[in-house]
DRENPA-483442 format. One record per atom (N, C-alpha, C): z, y, x. Coordinates in steps of 0.001 Angstrom, whole numbers, padded with zeros to 6 digits, always signed. Each point is the difference from the previous one (the first is absolute). Layout:
ZYX;...
***
This chain:
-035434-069900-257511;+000378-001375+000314;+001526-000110+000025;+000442-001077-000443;+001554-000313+000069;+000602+000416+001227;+001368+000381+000215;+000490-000151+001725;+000720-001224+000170;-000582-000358+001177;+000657-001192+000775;+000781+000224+001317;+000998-000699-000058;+000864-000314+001157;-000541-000620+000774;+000633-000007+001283;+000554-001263+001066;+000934-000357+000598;+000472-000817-000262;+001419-000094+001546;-000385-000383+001298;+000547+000774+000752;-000532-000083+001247;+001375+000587+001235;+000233-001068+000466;+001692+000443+000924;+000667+000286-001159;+000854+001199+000331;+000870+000922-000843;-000720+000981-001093;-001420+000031+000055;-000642+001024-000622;-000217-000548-001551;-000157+000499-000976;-000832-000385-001058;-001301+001365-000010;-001217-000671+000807;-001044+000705-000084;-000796+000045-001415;-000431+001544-000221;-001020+000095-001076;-001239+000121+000410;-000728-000413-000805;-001357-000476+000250;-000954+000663-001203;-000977+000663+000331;-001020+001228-000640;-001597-000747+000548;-000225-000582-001501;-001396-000729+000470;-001219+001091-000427;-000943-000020+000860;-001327+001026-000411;-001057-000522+000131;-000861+000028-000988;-001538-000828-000324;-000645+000541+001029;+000013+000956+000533;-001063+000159+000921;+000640+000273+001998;+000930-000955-000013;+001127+000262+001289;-000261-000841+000546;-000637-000301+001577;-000496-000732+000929;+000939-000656+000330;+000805+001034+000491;+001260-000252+001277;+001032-000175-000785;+001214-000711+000894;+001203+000149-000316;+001155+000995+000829;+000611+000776-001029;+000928+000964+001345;+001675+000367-000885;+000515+000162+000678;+001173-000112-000059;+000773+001361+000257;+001037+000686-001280;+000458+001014+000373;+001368-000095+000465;+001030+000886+000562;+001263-000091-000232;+000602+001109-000128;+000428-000052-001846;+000340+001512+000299;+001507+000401+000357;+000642+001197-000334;+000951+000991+000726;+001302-000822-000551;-000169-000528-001427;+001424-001110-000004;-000225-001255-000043;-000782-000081+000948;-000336-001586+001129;-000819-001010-001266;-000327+000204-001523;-000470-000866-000225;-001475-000535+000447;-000690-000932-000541;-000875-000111+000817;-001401-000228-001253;-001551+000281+000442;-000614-000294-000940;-001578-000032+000710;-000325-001369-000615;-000955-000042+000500;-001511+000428-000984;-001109+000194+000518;-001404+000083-000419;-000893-000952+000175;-000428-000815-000822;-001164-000673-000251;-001033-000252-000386;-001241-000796-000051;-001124-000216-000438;+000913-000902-001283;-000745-000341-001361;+000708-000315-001323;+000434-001467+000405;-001307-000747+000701;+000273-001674+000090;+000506-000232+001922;+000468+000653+000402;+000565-000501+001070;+001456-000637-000208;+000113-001612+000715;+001299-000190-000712;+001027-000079+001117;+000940-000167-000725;+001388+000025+000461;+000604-000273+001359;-000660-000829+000055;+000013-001014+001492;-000578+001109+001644;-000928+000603-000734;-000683+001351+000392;+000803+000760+000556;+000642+000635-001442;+000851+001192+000269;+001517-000003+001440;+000504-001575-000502;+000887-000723+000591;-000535+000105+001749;-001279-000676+000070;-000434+000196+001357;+000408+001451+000365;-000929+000821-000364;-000089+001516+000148;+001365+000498+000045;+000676-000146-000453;+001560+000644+000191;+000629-000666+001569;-000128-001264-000048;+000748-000215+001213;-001333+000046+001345;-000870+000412-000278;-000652+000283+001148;+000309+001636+000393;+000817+000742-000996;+000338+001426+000266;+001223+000403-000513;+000318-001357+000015;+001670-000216+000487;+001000+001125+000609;-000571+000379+001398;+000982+000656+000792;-000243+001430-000266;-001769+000037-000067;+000462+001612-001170;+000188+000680-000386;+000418-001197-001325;+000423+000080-001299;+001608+000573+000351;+000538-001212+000669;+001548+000450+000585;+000234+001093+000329;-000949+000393+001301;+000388+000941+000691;-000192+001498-000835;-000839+000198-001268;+000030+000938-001194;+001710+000161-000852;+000004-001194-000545;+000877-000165-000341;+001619+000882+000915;+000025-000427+001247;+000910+000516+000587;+000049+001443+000204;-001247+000427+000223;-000013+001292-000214;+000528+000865-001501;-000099-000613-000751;+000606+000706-000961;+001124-000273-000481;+000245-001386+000350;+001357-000081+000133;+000810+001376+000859;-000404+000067+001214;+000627+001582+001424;-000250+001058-001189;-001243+000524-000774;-000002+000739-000447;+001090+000392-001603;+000205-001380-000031;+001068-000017-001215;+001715+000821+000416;-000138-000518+001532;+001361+000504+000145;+000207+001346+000790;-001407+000845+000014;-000645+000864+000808;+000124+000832-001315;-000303-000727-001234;-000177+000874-001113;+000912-000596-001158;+001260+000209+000145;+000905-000731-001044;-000569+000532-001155;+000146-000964-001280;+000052+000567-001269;+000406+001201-000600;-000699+000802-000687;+000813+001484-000111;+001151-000462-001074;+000610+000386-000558;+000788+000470-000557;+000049+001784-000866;-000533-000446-000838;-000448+001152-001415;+001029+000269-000692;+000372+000876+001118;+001777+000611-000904;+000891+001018+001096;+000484+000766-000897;+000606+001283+000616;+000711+000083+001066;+000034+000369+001216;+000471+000169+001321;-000884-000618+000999;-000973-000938-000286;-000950-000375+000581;-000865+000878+000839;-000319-000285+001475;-001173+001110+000534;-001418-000977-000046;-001059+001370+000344;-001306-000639-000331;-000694+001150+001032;-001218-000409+000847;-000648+000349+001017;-000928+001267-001138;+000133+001269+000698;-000772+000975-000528;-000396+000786+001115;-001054-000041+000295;-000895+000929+001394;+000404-000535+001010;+000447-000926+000198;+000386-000904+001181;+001651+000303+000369;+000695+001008-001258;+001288-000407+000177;+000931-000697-001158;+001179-000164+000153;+000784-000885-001295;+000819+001091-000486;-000124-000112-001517;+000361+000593-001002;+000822-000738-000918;+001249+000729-000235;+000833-000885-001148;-000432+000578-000982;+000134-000947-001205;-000386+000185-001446;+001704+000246-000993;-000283+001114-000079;+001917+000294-000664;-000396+000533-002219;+000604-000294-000310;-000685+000288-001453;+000504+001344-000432;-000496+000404-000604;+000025+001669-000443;-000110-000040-001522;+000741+000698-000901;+000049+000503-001459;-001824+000583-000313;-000417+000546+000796;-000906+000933+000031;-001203-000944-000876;-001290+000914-000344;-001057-000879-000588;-000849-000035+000936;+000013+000036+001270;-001049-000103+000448;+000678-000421+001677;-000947-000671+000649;+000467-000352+001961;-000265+001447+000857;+001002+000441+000482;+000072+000171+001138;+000202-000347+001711;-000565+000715+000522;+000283-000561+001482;+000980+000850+000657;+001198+000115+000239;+000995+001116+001379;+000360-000849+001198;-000922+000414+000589;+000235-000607+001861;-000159-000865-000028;+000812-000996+000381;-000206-001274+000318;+000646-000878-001300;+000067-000026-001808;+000752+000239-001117;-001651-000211-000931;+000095-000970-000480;-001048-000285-000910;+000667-000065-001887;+000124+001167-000275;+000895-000264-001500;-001329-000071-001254;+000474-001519-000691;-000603-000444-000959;+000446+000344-001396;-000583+000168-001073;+000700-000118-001063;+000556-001131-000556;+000920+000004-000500;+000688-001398-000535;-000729-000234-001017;-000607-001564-000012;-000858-000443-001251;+000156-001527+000358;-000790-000605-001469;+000266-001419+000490;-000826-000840+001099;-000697+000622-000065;-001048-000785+001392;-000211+000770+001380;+000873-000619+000753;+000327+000804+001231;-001583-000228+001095;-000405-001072+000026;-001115+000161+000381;-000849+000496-000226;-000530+000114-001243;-001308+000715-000686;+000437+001608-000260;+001063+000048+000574;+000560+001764+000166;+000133+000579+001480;-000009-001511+001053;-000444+000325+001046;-001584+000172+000539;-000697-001191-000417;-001166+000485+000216;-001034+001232-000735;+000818+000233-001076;-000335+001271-000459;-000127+001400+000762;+001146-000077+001120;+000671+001046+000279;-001317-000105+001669;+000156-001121+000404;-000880+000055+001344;-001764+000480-000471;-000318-000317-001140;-001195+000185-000604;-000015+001114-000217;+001000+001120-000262;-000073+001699-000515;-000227+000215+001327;+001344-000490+001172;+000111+001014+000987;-001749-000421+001045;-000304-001307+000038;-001774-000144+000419;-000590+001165-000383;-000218-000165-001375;-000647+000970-000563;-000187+001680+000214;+001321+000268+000644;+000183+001374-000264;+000124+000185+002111;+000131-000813+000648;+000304-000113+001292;-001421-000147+000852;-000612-001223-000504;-001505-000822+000696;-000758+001240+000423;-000349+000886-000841;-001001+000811-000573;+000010+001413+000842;+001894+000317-000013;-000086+001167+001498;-000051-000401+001283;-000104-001368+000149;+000301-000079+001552;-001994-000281+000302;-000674-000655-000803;-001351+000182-000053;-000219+001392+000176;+000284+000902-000897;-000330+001445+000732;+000069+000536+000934;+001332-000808+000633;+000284+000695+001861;-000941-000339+000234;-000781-001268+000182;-000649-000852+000805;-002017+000304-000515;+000210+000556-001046;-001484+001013-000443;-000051+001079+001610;+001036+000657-000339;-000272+001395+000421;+000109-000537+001833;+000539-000854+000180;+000042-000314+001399;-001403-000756+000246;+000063-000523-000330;-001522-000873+000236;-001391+000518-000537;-000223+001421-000718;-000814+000721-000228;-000816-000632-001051;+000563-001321-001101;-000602-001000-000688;+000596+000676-001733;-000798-000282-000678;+000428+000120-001511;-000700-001035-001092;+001841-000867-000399;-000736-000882-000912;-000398+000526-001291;-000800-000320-000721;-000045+000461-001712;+001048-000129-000525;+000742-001218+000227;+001057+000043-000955;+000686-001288+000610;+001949+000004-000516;+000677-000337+000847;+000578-000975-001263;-000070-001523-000308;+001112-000398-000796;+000853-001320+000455;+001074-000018-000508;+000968-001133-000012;+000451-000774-001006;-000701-001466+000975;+000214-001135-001086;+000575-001236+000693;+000520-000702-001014;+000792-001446+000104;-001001-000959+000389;+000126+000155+001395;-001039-000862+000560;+000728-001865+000218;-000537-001190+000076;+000832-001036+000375;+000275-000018+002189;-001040+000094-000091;-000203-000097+001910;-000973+000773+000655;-000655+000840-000895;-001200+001312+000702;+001149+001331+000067;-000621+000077+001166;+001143+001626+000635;-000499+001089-000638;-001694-000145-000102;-000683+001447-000150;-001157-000484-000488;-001247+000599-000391;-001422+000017-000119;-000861+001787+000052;-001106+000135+000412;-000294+000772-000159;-001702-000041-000637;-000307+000842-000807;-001271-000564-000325;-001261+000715+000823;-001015+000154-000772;-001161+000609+000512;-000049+001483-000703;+000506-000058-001070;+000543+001489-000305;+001079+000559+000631;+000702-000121+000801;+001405+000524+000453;+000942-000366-000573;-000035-000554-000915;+001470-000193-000658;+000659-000807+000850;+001614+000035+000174;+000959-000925+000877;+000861-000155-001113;+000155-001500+000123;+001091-000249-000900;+001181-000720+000988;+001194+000102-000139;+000966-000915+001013;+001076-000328-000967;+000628-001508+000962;+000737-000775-001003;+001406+000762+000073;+000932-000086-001218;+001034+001451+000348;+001169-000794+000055;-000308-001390+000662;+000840-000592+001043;+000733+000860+000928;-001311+000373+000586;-000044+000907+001036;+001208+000783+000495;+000443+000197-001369;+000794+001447-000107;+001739-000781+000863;-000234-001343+000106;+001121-000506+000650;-000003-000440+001466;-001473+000280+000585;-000186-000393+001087;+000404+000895+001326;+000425+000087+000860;+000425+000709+001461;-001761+001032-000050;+000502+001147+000024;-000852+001548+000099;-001290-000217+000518;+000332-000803+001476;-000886-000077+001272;-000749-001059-001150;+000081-001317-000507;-000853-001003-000579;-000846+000931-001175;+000945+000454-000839;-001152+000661-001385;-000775+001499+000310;+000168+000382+001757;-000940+000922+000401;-001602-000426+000491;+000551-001331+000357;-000875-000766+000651;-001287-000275-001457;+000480-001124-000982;-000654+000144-001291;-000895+001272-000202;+000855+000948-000252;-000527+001129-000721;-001155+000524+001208;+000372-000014+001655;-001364-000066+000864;-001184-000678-000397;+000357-001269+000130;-000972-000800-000578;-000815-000405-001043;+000749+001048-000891;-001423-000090-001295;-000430+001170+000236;+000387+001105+000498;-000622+001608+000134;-000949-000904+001108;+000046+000037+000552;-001401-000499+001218;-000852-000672-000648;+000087-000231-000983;-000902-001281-000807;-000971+001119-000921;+000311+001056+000267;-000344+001489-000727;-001638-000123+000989;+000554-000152+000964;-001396+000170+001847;-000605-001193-000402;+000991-001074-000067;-000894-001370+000775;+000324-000819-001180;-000983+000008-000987;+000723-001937-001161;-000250-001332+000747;+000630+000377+001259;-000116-001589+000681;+001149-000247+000784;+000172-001129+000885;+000776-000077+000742;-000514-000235+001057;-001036+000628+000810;-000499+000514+000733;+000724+000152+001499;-000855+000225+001482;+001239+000481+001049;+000064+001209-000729;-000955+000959-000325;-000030+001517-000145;+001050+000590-000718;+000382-001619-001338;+001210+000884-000556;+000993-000181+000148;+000491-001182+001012;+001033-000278+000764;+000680+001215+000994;-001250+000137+000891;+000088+001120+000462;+000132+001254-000105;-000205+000265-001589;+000152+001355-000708;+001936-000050-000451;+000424-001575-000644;+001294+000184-000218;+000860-000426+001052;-000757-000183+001656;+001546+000223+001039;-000632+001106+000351;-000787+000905+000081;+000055+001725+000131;+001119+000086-000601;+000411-000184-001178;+000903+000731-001067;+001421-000162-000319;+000043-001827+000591;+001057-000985-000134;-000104-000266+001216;+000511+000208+001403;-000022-000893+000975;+000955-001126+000093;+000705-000761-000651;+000549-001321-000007;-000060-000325-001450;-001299-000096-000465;-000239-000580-001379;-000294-001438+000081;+000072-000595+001328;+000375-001283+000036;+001064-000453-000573;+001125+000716+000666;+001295-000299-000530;-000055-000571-001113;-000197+001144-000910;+000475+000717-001718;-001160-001324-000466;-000980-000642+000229;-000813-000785-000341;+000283-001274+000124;+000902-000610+001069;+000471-001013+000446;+001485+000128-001047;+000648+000765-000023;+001299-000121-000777;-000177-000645-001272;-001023+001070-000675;-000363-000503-001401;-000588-001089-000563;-000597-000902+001129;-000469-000817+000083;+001439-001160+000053;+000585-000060+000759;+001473-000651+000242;+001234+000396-000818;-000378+000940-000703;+001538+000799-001240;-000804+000404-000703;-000442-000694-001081;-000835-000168-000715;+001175-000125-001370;+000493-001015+000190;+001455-000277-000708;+000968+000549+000014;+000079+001008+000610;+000953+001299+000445;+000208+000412-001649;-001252+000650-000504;-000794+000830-001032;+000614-001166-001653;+000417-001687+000208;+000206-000074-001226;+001176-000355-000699;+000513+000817-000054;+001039+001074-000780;-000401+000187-000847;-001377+000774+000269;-000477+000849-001174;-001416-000920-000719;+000119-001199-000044;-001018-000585-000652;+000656-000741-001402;-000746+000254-000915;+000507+000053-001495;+000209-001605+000214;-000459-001323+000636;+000520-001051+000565;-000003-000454+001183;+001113-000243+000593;+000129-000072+001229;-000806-001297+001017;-000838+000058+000805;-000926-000541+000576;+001514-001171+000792;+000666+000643+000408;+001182-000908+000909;+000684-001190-001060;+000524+000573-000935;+001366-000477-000629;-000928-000271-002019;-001102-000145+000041;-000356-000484-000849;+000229-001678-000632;
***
């Protein structure tokens, strides 16, 4: 179906009609635009109601990401810049070399033309090569063994685990504070015991994690922390 607008206050809302959509609901996403969901023939006058009956909100979303905009300035994809890696900041300095290294607190890139797609390159090796031993501490501590361990470009899933063992985690991760992506990697190994969310397996990951509230509540609230590394940015789109 075509897309349609609305004006509405300051907003120009989009509007996503569906043949088989009862309700009407309303999103707002991370760079405040706004978009609504409909049944195909609900009209305008409708939508108009529905917005200012969820008016305040709508606002009060909006403002939040507004705080989070200035909570999370725009990166800046270019050399001397720092960027959150294991929950600390790392400058990005450019190097002759063909390949990224990491020294201390010194993130050296190779010089090429796309400084971004050479950064997220570089967080995607070190996931890759990082995710996978700290899962092993957490095998041999927790007496659990997955089949198999991989890392992928997830949009907003932390982890999954299946009914075969496999754990896959998003290699976001690899930028998140230690205590948060220990917590994850708890929580799909327990999913090894329990494929539910169960008390039993709650209770199996604060045996293991005792303030996995925390690390659960953070990620939930710095969620946007993590996009940096999204091939488009959920904020500044």
């Amino acid at each position: 179906m075509p897309i349609e607008y609305l004006k509405w206050r300051n907003h120009h809302v989009k509007i996503e009609r569906k043949r088989f959509y009862r309700r009407i609901a309303v999103y707002v996403e991370p760079n405040e635009s706004l978009r609504l969901k409909s049944a195909v023939l609900t009209r305008k006058t409708q939508l108009l109601d529905f917005l200012d009956q969820h008016a305040t909100w709508i606002e009060r979303q909006v403002a939040t990401f507004q705080q989070m905009k200035r909570q999370y300035p725009q990166p800046q994809y270019e050399f001397g810049e720092k960027f959150p890696l294991l929950g600390r900041w790392v400058q990005v300095l450019p190097t002759e070399k063909k390949h990224f290294y990491l020294q201390e607190d010194k993130l050296f890139l190779p010089i090429r033309q796309n400084f971004k797609q050479e950064l997220l390159k570089a967080y995607k090796k070190m996931a890759e090569d990082y995710l996978p031993l700290r899962v092993a501490k957490w095998e041999r501590r927790m007496a659990l063994k997955a089949r198999s361990i991989k890392v992928r470009r997830y949009k907003s899933r932390w982890g999954s685990c299946s009914f075969e063992r496999d754990i896959s985690l998003n290699m976001k991760l690899v930028a998140a504070p230690t205590q948060v992506l220990d917590y994850v990697i708890v929580h799909e190994l327990c999913h090894i015991c329990h494929m539910n969310h169960s008390k039993a397996f709650w209770s199996l990951v604060a045996k293991h994690c005792e303030d996995y509230k925390i690390s659960r509540n953070w990620l939930k609230k710095n969620h946007l922390y993590f996009d940096f590394l999204a091939k488009e940015s959920e904020l500044y789109s």
